[in-house]
N, C-alpha and C positions, 0 to 999 in steps of 0.2 A: 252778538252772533256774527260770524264772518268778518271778524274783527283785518282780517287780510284784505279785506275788498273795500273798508271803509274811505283809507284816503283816497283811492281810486276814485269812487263814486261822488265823494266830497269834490273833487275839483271839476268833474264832469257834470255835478251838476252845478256849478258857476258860470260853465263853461257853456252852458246848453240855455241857461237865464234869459227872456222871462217863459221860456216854452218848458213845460213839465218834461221829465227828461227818465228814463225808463231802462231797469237792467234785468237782466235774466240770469242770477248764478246757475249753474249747473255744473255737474260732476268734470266738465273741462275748464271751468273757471266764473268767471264775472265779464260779461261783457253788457253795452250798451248798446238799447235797439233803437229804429227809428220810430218815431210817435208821426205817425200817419195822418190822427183826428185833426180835421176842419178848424177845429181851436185849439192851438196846442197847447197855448197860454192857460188852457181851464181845465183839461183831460187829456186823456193818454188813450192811442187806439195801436196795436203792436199786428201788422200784418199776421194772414196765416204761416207764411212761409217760416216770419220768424220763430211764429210759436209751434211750430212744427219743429224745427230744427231744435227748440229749446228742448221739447218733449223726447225729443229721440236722443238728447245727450246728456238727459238724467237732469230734470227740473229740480232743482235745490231750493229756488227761493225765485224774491219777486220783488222789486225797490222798485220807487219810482218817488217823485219831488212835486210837493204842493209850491211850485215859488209865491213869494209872498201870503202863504196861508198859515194856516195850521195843520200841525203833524197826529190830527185824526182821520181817519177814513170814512171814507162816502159811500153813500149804501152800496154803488157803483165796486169800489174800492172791496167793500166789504161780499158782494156778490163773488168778484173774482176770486176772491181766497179759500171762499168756501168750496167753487168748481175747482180751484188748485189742489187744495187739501195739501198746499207748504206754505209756509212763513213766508209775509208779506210785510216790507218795511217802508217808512213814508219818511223824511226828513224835509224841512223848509227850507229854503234860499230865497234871499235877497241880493244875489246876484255880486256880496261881495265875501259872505259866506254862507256855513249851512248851520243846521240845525242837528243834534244827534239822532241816528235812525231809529226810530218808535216800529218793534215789530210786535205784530199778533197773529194768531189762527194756530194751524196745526204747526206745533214743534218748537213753541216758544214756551219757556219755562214759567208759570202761573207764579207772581208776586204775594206774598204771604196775604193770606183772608183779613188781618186787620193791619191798617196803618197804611195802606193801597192809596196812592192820590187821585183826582179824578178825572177820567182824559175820556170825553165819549168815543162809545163804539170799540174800545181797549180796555178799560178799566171803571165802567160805568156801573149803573145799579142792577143792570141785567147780566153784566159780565160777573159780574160780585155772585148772585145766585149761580149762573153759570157752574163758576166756579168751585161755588161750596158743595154743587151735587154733585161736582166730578173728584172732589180729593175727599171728602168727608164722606160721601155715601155712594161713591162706584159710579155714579149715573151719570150717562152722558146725555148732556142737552142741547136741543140745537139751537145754531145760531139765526139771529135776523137782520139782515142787512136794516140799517137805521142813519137816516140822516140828523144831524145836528137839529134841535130844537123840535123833532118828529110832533108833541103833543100842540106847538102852535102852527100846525098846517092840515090840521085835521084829519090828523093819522091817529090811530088807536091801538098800538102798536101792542100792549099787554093782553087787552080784552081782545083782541082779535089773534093772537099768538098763543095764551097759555093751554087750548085744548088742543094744538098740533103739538107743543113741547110734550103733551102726557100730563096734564094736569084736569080737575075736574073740581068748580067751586063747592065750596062747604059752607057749611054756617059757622056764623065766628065761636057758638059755645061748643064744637068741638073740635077747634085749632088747638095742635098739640107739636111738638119740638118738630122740627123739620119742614112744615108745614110755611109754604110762603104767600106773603100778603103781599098786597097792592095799594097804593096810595093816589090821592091825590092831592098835590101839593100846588098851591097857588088857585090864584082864579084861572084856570083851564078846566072843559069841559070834557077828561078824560083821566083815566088813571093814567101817572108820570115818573111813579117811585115805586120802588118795590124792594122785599127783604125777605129772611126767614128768622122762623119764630126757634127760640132754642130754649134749653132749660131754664127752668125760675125763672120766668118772664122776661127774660133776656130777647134781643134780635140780634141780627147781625144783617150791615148795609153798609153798600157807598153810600158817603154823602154827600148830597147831590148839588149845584153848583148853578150861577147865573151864565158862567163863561166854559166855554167846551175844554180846555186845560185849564186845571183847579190845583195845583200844589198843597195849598191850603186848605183841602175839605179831604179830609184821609178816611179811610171806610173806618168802622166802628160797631165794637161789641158794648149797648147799651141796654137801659132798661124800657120794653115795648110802650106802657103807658101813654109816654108824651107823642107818643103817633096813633093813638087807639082812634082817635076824633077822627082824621084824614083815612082811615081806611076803608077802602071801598070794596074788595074782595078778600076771601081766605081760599087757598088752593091748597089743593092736595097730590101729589103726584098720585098716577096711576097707573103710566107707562101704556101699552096696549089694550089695556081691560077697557072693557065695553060695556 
């Protein structure tokens, strides 16, 4: 995406190292704002002035640089995209080069439902459902901002989200195709995995990962069984109904 602005942003953000460094495409082009926040080394705070001006020249998108991190977003990160409602890109530096920009939210083109690699908060187990309700069955689902390793800080991010998404739990003897579960994987005191159920005992999931970028754990259409034991909820969409 914005394939015209990458080298631009590529050397600006080297050039802005170790301070997180912040653009605003809009319908007049790609420019770079100032990062106002107290740490600039850790987040990004963009005046109103700037984002006013962005607003009234046609907001396109939203880049901004984890240096020395990783190219997922923070709930932070992920709060603002959702109030954006456009594509938001994150890329890494280490101040001698960058990282390729990783974007997500509205207006980014959804990666095939299997074979997806696993990158929280962009292509995680939530995003996997996400996904599958909005190309396979029309439904759009909302997002929730989530920080990296959410279930070891005593967040309960599924049981306390699935009845705002439109879902309402069922008993597992009548989960039927479409119908998405919830796991819990590992010694955590919470559900941390989740999937949907699809025909002939089939699911489909990300598969989930020790490290927040996973190349090597790619989502997958398997058979449900070997996750029956870890399963702690079966939901049902239901959308408004009361």
């Amino acid at each position: 995406m914005f394939e015209q602005y990458v080298e631009q942003i590529e050397a600006e953000a080297i050039k802005a190292f170790p301070e997180e460094a912040v653009w605003f495409i809009t319908k007049k082009g790609c420019k770079r704002v100032k990062n106002i926040h107290e740490q600039p080394e850790s987040y990004f705070l963009v005046s109103d002035a700037d984002t006013k001006k962005a607003m009234a020249a046609g907001l396109l998108a939203v880049v901004h640089t984890h240096p020395n991190g990783e190219a997922i977003p923070s709930s932070s990160d992920m709060a603002g995209q959702i109030s954006t409602r456009v594509p938001w890109g994150i890329l890494t530096c280490d101040g001698v080069g960058t990282s390729s920009i990783v974007w997500w939210g509205d207006g980014v083109e959804k990666p095939p439902l299997v074979g997806r690699t696993f990158r929280h908060g962009v292509t995680d187990c939530y995003a996997l459902i996400k996904d599958y309700y909005d190309l396979e069955l029309g439904i759009k689902l909302p997002d929730f901002p989530r920080d990296w390793a959410w279930w070891n800080e005593d967040q309960n991010l599924f049981e306390q989200g699935f009845t705002k998404a439109g879902f309402k739990q069922i008993d597992a003897s009548e989960a039927r195709p479409g119908d998405v579960w919830l796991a819990q994987i590992g010694n955590v005191g919470v559900a941390n995995h989740g999937g949907v159920l699809l025909e002939n005992d089939l699911m489909i999931h990300q598969t989930g990962s020790n490290d927040a970028v996973d190349d090597s754990r790619p989502s997958a259409r398997e058979p449900i069984y070997r996750y029956l034991r870890h399963i702690t909820h079966w939901l049902r969409y239901v959308g408004d109904e009361k």
